[in-house]
C-alpha positions in Angstrom: 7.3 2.5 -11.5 7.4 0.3 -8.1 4.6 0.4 -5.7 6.1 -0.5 -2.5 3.0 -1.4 -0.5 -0.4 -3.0 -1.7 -2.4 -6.3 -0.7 -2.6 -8.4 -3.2 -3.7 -11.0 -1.2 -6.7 -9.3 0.3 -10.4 -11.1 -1.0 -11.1 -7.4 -3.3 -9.0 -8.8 -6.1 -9.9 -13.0 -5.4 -11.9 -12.6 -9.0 -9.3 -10.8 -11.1 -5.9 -11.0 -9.2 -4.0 -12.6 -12.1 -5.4 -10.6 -14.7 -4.6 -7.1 -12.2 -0.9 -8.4 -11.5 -0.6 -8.9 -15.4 -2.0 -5.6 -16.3 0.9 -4.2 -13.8 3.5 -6.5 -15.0 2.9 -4.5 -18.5 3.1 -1.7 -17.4 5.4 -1.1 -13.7 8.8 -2.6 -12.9 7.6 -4.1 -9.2 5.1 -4.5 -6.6 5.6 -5.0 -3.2 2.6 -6.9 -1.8 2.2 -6.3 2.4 1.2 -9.8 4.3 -0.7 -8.1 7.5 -2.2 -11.2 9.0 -1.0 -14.4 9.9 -4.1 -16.1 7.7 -2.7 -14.2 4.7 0.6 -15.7 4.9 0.7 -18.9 2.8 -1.6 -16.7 -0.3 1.3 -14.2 -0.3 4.1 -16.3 -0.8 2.1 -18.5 -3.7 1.4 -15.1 -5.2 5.2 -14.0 -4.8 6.0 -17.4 -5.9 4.1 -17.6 -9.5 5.3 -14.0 -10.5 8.9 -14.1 -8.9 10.7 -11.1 -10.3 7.8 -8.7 -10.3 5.9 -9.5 -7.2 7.7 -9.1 -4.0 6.6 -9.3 -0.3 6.8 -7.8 3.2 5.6 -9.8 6.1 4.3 -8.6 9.6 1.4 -8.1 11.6 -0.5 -5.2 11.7 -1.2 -3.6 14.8 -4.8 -3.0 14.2 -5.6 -6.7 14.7 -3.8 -7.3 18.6 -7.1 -7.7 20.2 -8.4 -10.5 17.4 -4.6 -12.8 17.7 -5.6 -16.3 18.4 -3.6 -18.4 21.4 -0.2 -18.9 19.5 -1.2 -17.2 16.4 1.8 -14.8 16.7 4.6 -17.3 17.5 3.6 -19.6 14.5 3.8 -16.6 12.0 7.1 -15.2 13.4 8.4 -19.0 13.1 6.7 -19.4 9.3 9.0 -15.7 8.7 12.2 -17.2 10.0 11.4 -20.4 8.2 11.2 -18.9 4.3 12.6 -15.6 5.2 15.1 -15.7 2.1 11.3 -15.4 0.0 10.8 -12.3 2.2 11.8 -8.7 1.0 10.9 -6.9 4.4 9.2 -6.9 8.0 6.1 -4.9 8.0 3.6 -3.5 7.8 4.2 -3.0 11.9 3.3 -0.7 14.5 1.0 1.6 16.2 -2.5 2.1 15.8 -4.1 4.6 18.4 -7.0 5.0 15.8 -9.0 1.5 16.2 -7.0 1.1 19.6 -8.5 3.4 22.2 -8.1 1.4 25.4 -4.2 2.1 27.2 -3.6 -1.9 28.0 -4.2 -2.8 24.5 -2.0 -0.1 23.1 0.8 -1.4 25.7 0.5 -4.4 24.0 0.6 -3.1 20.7 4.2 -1.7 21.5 5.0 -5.2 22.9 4.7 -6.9 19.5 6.3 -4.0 17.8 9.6 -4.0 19.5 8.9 -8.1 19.1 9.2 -7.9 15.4 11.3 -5.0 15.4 13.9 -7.6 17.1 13.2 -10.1 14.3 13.6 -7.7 11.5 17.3 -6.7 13.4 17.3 -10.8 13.9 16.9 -11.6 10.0 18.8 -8.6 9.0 16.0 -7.4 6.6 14.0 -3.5 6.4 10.8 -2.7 8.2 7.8 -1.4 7.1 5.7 1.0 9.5 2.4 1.4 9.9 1.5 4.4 12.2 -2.0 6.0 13.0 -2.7 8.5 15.2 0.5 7.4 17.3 3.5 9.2 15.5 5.3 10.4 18.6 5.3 6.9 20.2 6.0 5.1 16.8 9.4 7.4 16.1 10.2 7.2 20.0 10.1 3.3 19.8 12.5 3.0 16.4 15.0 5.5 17.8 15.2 3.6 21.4 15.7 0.4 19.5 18.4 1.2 18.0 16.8 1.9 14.2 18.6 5.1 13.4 20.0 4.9 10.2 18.4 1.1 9.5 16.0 0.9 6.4 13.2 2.2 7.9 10.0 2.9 5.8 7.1 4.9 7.0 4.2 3.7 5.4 0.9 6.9 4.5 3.3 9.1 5.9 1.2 12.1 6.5 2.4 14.4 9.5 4.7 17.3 8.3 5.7 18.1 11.6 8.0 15.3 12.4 9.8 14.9 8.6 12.7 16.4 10.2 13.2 14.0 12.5 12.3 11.1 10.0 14.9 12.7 7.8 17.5 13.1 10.7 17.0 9.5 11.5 17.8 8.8 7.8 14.6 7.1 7.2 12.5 6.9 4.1 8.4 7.6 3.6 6.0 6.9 0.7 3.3 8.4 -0.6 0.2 7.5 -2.0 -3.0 8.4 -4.2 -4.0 10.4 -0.8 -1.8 13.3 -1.6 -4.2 14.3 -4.2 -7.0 15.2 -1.4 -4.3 16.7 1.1 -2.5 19.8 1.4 0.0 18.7 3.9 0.9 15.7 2.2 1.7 17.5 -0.6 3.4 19.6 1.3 5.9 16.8 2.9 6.4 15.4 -1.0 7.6 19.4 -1.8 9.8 19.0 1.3 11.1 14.9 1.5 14.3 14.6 -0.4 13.4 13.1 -3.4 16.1 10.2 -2.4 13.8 9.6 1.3 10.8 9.1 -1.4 8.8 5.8 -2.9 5.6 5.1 -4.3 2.4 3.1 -2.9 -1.1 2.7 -3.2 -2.2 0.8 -0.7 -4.6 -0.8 -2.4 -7.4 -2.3 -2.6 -7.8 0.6 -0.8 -7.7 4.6 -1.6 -9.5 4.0 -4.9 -11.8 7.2 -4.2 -14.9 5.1 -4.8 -13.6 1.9 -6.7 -11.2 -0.5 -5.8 -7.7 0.8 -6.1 -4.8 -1.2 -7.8 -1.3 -1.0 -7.9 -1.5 1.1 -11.3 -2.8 4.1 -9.2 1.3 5.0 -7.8 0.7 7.2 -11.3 -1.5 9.5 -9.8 1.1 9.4 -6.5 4.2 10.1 -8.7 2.6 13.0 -10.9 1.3 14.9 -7.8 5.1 14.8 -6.1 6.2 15.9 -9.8 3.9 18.8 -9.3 4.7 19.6 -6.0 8.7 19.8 -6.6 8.5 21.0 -9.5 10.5 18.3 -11.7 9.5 16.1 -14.3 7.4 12.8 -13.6 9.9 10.8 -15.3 12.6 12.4 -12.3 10.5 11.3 -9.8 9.5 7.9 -11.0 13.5 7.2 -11.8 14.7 8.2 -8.6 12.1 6.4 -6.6 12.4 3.1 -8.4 16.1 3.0 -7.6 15.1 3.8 -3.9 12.6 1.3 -3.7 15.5 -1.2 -5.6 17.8 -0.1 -2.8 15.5 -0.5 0.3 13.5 -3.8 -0.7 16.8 -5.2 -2.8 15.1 -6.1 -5.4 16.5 -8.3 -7.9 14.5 -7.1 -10.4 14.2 -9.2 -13.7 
């Protein structure tokens, strides 16, 4: 199995990381580790860099942390992404967040530095990763005026049923993780979602239910989908490692 979106670099796993990146190596084909802050940036690539062929990275800044950017702190990642973007698998995660973001001028400037790396992505020819909360409608609005119809487009905790049409329509994938086991409708959209629109996450250190979650969890992800289609795991977890292959090109050794 692949888990398309984790953070290995965040300080949960600063005691363990090798020996939780080893454990997965025995046991998964990939992971995808998500760089979400310019601080995070030079951790990620070492990390991408001492297990090349298993670990793999996206690269972006998350919309949740607009209001904390430091004078130039932007700029310098987008030029740190262009410099080593050969070592870089995708652009993400990226975004909306009307959740932490209440206030309109701040949200503005989210969308700002979303059609800003948006651009890049287009610029470096390489798949985006989106994060979206609470701000669907403006997310999907702001990939289809920019011309991402058909692109590789991956929505990230893609929970709203409602609008998987139009993610489909717009030939765009989703992945699901260990949060389909508390919710109906996400279950729902993983009975629905082509099984070739589908990957596997976690998330993590996040969405442990209690604990710290790791990679391993996109087990618990890929038996649930199983369940809810109505095939066999090993279906699901061959078709969405050849998605994730696809989307991130993968070289996988």
């Amino acid at each position: 199995m692949i888990d398309v979106h984790c953070h290995l670099e965040q300080k949960n796993y600063n005691k363990d990381r090798d020996a939780v990146i080893e454990e997965c190596r025995r046991k998964m084909k990939a992971l995808v580790t998500c760089c979400a802050h310019p601080s995070d940036f030079d951790l990620t690539l070492k990390i991408c860099s001492k297990y090349n062929g298993f670990v793999y990275c996206a690269v972006g800044l998350h919309p949740e942390f607009i209001k904390d950017l430091k004078e130039g702190e932007k700029e310098k990642l987008i030029e740190k992404i262009i410099e080593n973007s050969c070592k870089i698998s995708a652009i993400g995660e990226i975004g909306l967040d009307y959740h932490w973001i209440k206030e309109e001028e701040w949200r503005e400037k989210q969308k700002g530095m979303f059609i800003e790396f948006l651009e890049l992505a287009k610029k470096l020819d390489l798949p985006v990763v989106i994060h979206s909360r609470d701000a669907m409608q403006d997310t999907l609005s702001i990939l289809e005026k920019q011309g991402m119809k058909g692109k590789k487009v991956l929505l990230h905790l893609f929970n709203e049923k409602n609008l998987l049409e139009r993610v489909l329509k717009n030939s765009w994938s989703i992945s699901i993780g260990p949060a389909i086991l508390r919710s109906k409708d996400i279950r729902k959209i993983a009975r629905d979602c082509p099984l070739g629109n589908l990957m596997l996450e976690t998330d993590s250190p996040w969405f442990g239910f209690g604990k710290r979650g790791t990679p391993l969890n996109v087990i618990k992800a890929a038996e649930k989908i199983a369940e809810a289609k109505k095939i066999s795991l090993q279906e699901v977890e061959k078709q969405t490692d050849l998605n994730a292959a696809k989307f991130f090109n993968l070289k996988i050794k």
